[in-house]
C-alpha positions in Angstrom: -17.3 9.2 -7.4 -19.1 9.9 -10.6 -16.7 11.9 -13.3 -18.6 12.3 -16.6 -16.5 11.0 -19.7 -14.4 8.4 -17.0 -14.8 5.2 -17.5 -13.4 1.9 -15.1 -11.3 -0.9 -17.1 -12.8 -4.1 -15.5 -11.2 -6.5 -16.5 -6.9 -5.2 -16.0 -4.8 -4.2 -13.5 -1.6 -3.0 -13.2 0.5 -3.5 -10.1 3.0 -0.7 -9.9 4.9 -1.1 -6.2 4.6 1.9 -4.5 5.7 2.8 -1.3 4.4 5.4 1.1 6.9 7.6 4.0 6.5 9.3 6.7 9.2 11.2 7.3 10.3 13.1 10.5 13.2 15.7 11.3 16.2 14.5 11.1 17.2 15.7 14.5 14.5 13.4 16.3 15.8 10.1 16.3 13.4 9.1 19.1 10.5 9.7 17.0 11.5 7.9 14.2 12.6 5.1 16.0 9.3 4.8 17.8 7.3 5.4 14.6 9.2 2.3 13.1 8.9 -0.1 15.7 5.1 0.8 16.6 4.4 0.1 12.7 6.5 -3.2 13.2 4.7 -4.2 16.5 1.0 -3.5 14.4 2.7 -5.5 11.3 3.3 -8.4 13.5 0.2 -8.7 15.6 -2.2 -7.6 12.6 -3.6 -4.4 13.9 -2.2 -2.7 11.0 -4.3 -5.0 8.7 -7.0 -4.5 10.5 -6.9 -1.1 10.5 -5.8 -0.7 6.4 -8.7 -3.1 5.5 -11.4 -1.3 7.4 -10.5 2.0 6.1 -13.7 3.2 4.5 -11.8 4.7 1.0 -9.7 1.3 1.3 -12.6 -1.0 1.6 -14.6 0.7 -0.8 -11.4 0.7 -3.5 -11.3 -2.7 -3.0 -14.9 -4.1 -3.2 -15.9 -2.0 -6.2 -12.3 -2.9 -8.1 -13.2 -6.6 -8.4 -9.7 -7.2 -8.4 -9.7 -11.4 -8.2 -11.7 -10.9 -11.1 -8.8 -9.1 -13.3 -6.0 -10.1 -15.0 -2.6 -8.5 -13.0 0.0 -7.1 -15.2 3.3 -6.3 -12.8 5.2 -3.3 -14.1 8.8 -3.1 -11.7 9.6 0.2 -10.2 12.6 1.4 -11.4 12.5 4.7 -9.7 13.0 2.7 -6.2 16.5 3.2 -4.5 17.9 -0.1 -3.8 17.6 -0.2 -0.2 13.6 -0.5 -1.0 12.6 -3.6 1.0 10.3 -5.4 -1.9 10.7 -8.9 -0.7 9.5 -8.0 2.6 5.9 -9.0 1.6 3.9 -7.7 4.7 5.2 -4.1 4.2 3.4 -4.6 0.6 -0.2 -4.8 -0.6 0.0 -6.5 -3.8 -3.5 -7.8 -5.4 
């Protein structure tokens, strides 16, 4: 995407942990407990990898942001309740 006046930073980064939800009614247990462990099962046998990484907006972000070429700054989200599961590193893409 070509904005005119934007402009890429190339050489920083900044890691902000940031997690994404799907949320389902609150009556439907079933679904939610299905959604959960069918994202576990693809966490654990690396479909969900497979299918994040081959994403074509993903790949693309990731290609063109050079990011093993940057220097990471790590800003902590304080906004994150404390239940937030941040040292469970495969529910986390961090650069």
């Amino acid at each position: 995407m070509n904005i005119p006046g934007l402009a890429v930073e190339k050489d920083l980064l900044i890691y902000y942990p940031t997690p994404g939800y799907i949320f389902t009614s609150k009556n439907n247990l079933t679904l939610a407990d299905r959604l959960e462990r069918g994202f576990r099962i693809a966490l654990q046998d690396g479909s969900f990898d497979k299918i994040f990484y081959n994403h074509p907006g993903i790949k693309e972000a990731l290609e063109r942001g050079n990011l093993k070429n940057r220097r990471i700054f790590n800003l902590e989200n304080t906004s994150l309740p404390e239940e937030t599961p941040l040292n469970d590193k495969k529910l986390w893409y961090v650069p």
